[in-house]
C-alpha positions as CSV (number, residue, x, y, z in Angstrom):
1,X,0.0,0.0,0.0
2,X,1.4,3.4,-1.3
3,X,1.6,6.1,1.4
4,X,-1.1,8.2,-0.3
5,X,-3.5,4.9,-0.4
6,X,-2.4,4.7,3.7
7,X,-3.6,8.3,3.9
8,X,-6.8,7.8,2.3
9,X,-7.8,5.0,3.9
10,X,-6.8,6.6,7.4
11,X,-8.5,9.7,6.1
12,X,-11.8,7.7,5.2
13,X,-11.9,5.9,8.8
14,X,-11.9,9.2,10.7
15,X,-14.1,11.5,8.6
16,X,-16.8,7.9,8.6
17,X,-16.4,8.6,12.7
18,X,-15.9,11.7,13.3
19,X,-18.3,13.7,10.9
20,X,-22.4,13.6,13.0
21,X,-24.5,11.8,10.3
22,X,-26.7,15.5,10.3
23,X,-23.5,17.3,8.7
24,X,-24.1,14.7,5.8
25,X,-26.0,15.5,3.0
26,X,-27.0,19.2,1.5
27,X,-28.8,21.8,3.5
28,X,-31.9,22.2,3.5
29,X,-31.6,26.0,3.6
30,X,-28.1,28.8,3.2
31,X,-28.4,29.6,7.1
32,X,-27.2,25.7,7.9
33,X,-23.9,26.4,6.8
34,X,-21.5,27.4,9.6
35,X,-20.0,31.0,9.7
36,X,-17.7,31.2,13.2
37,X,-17.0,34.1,15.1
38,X,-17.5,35.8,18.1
39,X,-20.9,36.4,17.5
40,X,-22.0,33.0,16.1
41,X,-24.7,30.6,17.1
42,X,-24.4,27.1,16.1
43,X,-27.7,25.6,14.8
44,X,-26.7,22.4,16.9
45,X,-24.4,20.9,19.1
46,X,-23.6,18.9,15.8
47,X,-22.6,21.5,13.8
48,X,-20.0,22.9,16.4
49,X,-18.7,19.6,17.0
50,X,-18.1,18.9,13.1
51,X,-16.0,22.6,13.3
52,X,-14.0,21.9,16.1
53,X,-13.2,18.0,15.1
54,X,-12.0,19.5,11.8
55,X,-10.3,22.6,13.3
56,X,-8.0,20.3,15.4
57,X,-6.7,18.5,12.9
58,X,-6.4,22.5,10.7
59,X,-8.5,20.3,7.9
60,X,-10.4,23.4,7.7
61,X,-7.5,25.1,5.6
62,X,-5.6,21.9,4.8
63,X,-2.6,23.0,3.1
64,X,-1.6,26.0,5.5
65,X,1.1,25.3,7.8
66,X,0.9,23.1,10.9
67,X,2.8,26.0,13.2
68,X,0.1,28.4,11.5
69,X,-2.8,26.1,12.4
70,X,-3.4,24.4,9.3
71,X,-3.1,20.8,8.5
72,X,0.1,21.1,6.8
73,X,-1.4,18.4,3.5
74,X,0.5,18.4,0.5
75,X,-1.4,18.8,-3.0
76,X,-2.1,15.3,-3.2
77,X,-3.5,15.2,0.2
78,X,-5.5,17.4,0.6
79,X,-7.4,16.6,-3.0
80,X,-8.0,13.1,-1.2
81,X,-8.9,14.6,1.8
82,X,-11.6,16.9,-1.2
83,X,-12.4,13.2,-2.3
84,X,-13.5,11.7,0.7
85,X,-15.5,15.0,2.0
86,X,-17.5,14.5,-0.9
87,X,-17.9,10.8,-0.8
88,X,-19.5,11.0,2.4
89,X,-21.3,14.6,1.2
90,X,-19.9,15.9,4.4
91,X,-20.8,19.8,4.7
92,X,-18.1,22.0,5.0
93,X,-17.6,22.7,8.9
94,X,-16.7,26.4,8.3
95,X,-17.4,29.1,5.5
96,X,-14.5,31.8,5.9
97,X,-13.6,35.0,4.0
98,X,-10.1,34.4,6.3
99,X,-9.7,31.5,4.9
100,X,-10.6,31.5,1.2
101,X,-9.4,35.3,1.2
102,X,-7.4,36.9,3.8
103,X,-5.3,33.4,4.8
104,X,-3.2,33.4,1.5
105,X,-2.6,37.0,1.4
106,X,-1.6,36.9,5.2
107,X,0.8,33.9,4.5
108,X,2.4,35.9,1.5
109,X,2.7,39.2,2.9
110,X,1.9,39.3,6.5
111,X,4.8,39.6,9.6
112,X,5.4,35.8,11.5
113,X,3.6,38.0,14.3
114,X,0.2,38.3,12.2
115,X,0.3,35.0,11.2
116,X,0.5,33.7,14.5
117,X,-1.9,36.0,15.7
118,X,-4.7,35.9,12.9
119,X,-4.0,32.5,11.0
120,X,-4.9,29.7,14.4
121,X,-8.2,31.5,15.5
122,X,-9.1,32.0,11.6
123,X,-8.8,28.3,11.3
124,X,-10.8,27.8,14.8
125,X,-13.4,29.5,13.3
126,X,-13.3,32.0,16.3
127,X,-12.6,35.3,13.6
128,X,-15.1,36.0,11.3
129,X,-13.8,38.2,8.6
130,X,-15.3,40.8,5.8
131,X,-13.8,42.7,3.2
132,X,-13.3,46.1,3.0
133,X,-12.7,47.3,-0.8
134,X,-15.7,48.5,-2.8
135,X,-16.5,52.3,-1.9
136,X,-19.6,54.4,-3.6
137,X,-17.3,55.8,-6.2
138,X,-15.2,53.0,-6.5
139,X,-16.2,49.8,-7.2
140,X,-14.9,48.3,-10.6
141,X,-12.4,51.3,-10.8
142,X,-11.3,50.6,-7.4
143,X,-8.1,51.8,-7.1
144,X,-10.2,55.3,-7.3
145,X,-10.6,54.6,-3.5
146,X,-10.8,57.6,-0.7
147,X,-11.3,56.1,2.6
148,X,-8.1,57.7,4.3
149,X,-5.7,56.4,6.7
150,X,-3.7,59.6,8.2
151,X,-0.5,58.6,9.9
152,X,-0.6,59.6,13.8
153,X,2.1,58.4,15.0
154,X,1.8,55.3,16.8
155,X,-1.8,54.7,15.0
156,X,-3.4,55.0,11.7
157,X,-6.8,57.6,12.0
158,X,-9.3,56.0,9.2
159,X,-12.4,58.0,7.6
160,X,-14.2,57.2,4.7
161,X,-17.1,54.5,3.7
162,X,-17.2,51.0,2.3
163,X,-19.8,49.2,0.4
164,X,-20.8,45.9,-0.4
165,X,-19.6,44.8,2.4
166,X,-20.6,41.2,3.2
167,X,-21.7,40.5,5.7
168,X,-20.1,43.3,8.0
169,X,-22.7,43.5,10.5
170,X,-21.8,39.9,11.3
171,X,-18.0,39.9,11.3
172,X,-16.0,40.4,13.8
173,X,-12.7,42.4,11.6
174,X,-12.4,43.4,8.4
175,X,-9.5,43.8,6.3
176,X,-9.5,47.0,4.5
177,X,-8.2,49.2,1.5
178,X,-7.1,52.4,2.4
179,X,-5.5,55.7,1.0
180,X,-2.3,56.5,2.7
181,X,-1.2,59.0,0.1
182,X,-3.0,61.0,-1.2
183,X,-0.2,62.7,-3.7
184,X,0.8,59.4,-5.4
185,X,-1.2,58.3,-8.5
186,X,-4.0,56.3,-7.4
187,X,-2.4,52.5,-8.0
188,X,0.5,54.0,-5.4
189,X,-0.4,55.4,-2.4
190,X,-2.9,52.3,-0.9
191,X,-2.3,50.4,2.1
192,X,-3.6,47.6,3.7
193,X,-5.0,47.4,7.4
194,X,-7.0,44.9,9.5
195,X,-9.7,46.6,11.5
196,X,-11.7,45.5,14.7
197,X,-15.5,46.1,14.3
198,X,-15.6,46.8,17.8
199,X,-13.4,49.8,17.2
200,X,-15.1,52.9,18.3
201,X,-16.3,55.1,15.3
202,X,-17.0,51.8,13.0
203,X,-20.5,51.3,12.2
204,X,-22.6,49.0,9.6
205,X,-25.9,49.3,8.0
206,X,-27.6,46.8,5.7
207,X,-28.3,46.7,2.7
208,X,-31.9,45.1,1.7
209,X,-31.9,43.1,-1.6
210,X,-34.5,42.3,-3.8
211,X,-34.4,38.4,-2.4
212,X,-35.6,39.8,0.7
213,X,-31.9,38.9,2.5
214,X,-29.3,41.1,3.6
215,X,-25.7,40.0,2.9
216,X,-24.7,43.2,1.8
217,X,-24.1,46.3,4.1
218,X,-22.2,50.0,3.9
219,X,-19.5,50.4,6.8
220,X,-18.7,53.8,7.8
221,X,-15.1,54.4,9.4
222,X,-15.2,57.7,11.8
223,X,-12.1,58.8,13.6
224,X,-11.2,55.3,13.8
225,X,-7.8,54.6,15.7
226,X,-6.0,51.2,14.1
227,X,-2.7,50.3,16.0
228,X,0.4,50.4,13.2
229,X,0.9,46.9,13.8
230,X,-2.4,46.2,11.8
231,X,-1.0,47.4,8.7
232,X,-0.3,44.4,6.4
233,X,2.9,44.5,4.1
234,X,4.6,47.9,3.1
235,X,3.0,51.1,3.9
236,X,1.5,52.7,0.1
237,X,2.1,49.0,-1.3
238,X,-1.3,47.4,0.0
239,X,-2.5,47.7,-4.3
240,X,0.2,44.6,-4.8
241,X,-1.4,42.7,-2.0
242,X,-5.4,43.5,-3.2
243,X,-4.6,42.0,-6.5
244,X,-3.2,39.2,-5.5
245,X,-6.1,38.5,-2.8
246,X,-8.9,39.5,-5.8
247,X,-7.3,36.5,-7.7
248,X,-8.0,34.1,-4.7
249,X,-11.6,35.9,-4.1
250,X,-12.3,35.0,-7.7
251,X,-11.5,31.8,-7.3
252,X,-13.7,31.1,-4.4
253,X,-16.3,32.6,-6.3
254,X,-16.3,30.4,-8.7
255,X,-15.6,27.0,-6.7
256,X,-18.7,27.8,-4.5
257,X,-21.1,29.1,-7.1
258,X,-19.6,27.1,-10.1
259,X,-18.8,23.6,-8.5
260,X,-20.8,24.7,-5.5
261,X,-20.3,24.1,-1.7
262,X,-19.8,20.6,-0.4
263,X,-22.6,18.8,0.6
264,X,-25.2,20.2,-2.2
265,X,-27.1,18.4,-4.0
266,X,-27.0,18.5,-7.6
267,X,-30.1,19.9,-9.7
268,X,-30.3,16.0,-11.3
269,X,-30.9,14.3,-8.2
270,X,-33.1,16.9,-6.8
271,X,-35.1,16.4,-10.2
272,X,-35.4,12.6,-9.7
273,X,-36.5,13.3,-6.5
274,X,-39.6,15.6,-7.5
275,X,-39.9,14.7,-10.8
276,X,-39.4,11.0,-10.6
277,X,-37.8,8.5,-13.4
278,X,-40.2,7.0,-16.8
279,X,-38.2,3.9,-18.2
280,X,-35.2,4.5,-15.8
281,X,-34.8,8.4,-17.3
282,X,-36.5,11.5,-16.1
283,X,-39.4,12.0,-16.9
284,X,-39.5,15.7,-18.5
285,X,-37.3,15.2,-21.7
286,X,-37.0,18.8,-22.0
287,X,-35.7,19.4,-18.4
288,X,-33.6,15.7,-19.1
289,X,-31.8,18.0,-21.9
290,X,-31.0,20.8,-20.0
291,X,-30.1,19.0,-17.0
292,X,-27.6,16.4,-19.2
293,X,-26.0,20.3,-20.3
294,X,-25.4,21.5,-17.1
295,X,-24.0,18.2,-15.9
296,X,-21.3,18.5,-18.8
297,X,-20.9,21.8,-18.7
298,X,-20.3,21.3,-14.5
299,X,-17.3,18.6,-15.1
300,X,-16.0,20.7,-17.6
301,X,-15.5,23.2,-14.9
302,X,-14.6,21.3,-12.0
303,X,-11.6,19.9,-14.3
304,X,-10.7,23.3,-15.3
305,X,-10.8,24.2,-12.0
306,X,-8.4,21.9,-10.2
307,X,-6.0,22.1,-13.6
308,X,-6.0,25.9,-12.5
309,X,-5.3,25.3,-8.8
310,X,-2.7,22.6,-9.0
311,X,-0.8,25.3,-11.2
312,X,-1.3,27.6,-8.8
313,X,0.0,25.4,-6.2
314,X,2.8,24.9,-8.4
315,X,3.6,28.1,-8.1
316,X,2.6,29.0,-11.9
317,X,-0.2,31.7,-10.3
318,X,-3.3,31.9,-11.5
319,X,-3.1,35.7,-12.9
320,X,-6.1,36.2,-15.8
321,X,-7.2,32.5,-15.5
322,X,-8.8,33.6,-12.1
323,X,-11.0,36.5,-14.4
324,X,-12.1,33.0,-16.6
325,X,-13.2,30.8,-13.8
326,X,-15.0,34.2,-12.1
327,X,-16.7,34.8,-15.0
328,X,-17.8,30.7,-15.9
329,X,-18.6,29.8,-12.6
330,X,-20.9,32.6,-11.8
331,X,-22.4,32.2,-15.2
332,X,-22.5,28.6,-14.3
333,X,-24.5,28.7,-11.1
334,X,-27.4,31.5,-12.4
335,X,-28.2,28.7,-15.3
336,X,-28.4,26.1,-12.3
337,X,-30.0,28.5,-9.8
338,X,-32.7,29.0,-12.9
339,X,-32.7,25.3,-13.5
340,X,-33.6,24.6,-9.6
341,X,-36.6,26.7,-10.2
342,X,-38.1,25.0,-13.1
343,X,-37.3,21.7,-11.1
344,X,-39.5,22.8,-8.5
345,X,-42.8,24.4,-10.4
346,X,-44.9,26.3,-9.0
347,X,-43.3,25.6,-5.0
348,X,-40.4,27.1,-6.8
349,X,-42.4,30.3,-6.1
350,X,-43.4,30.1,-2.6
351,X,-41.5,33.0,-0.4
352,X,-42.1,32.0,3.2
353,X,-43.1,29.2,5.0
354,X,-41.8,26.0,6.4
355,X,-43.3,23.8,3.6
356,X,-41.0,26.6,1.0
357,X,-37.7,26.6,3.3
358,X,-38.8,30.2,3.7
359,X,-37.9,30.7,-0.1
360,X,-34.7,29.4,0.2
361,X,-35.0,28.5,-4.2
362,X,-36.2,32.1,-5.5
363,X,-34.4,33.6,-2.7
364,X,-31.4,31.6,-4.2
365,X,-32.3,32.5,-8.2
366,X,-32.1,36.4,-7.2
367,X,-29.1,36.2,-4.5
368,X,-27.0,34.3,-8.3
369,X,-27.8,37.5,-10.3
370,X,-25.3,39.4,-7.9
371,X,-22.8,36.7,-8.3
372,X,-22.2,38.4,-11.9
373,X,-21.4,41.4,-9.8
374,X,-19.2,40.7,-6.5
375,X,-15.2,40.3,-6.8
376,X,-15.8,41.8,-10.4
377,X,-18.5,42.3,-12.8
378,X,-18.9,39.7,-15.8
379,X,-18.5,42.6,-18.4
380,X,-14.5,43.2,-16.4
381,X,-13.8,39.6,-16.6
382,X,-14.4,39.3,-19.7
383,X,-12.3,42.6,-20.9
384,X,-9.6,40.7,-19.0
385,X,-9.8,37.5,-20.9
386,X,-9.9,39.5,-24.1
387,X,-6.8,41.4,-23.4
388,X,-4.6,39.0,-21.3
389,X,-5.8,35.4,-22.6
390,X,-6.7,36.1,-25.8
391,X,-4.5,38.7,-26.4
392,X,-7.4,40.9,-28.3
393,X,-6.0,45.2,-28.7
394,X,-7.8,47.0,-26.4
């Protein structure tokens, strides 16, 4: 037996015993998925049990460091360890802008001091972070930023407002873009901080959406004191550090909307299950054909997908590629999101209610047109792909 064949078979054993049989299977609504932080509540004793098992072992961020937390896997592992999880349809024990987000740009650019300190509780689940980068006037032109950071000495003083903020009313820091210069041309002169929410002068307010739900929120920064020791990398060089982190924020885009989280159930199976089977194949042909399309059209992602990461971890980078699977796997997830409601009729429709999951599927169909948005919108990735993939003038 090979070493990795040890591992997975090791790996099987402990997930089959460790992982409570009600973290198996897909959700039956978005708020079953498991968010950490200081302000969390677990839905059950379950869920925080799944969290913690994982978090000891750092399987929730697999290939980060074992003296930052992580579980220290090589490539190979940890796309067994991605195997098995999916065998068993475990959930994933923790959703985390620190870890699909903040985590690789800490590793890259933080101090050993702010990896200690943020990486372990990140990992823990006990940090919930949000991201500070859109702004009112800059959004896709975001290096057009003006939330300032004025240098006082031992402390930054930050002013200015943020928008589009996920989730900011829930999180307990965020890390944030800010203009430290206000002289250098507007690539130059941006820094990059990590701000407590429970800093005096930071305040949220949400943002309602057309689904009803709230995600989104505008944060306001008033006389706001951050310690120097929060800055992240070189002061006026945090624009370096927010492209690389918009290339990982891309990419977790697209694996959770284009491949979609673990444990979720794909639209076939949910269409067997409603629809039912006529000689052995469902029995709406015209649904069948659509379904058969977006099955394809799925693999051919989820191939292109690792192919992009293992180069990544290979240390090729993902660069423009990260604008292609944005733009795919958001594209990707609104034709399943739109092929969930025709699965479902007419209950497709219902907004509230046990019997509808409170609207979890039209609720779902309008959050996916936003996906087309956030981290990018479709009409920037695709002015990427033309100019640095397909090498189009422009």
């Amino acid at each position: 037996m090979s070493n990795l064949d040890e591992f997975r078979s090791e790996t099987r054993a402990w997930l089959e015993q460790n992982c409570p049989a009600s973290m198996r299977g897909a959700a039956a609504s978005g708020t079953e998925s498991c968010w950490g932080g200081r302000k969390w509540v677990f839905a059950s004793e379950e869920q925080r049990l799944w969290l913690e098992r994982m978090a000891a072992r750092g399987w929730t961020a697999p290939q980060w460091p074992r003296a930052h937390g992580g579980g220290g896997l090589d490539k190979a592992e940890a796309k067994i360890l991605g195997e098995e999880l999916a065998r068993l349809q475990a959930r994933a024990p923790l959703e985390s802008f620190g870890i699909s987000m903040l985590g690789p740009a800490l590793l890259r650019y933080g101090s050993e001091e702010q990896k200690q300190r943020f990486l372990p509780p990140i990992v823990r689940g006990e940090i919930r972070w949000c991201q500070g980068y859109s702004e009112p006037n800059a959004g896709s032109d975001l290096a057009g930023l003006q939330t300032r950071a004025e240098d006082r000495g031992d402390h930054f003083l930050v002013n200015g407002q943020k928008v589009w903020t996920s989730y900011a009313d829930k999180a307990d820091w965020i890390f944030c873009l800010v203009r430290t210069d206000v002289e250098a041309p507007k690539h130059a002169g941006i820094s990059f901080l990590l701000i407590d929410m429970k800093t005096p002068g930071v305040s949220t307010r949400p943002i309602r959406l057309i689904s009803g739900n709230s995600p989104f929120c505008e944060t306001f920064f008033d006389n706001v004191r951050v310690p120097k020791e929060n800055l992240v990398g070189e002061l006026n060089k945090g624009w370096d550090i927010a492209k690389y982190l918009l290339t990982h924020e891309r990419e977790m885009i697209s694996g959770l909307f284009g491949v979609g989280a673990p444990g979720q159930a794909a639209p076939a199976g949910i269409a067997v299950q409603r629809i039912g089977l006529r000689d052995g194949r469902l029995a709406d042909a015209g649904l069948r054909h659509d379904l058969a399309r977006h099955s394809i059209d799925a693999e051919a992602f989820r191939l292109t997908l690792g192919r992009v990461q293992d180069e990544a971890k290979a240390g090729v980078g993902t660069g423009a590629a990260s604008s292609l699977l944005k733009y795919y796997g958001t594209e990707l997830n609104k034709k399943r999101q739109e092929l969930l409601m025709a699965i479902h009729g007419a209950d497709g429709l219902g907004w509230e209610g046990e019997r509808f999951a409170e609207g979890f599927v039209p609720r779902s169909w309008l959050r996916s047109k936003g996906n087309s948005i956030e981290g990018g919108t479709s009409e920037i990735q695709l002015n990427i792909i033309a100019r640095r993939i397909l090498g189009l003038p422009g």
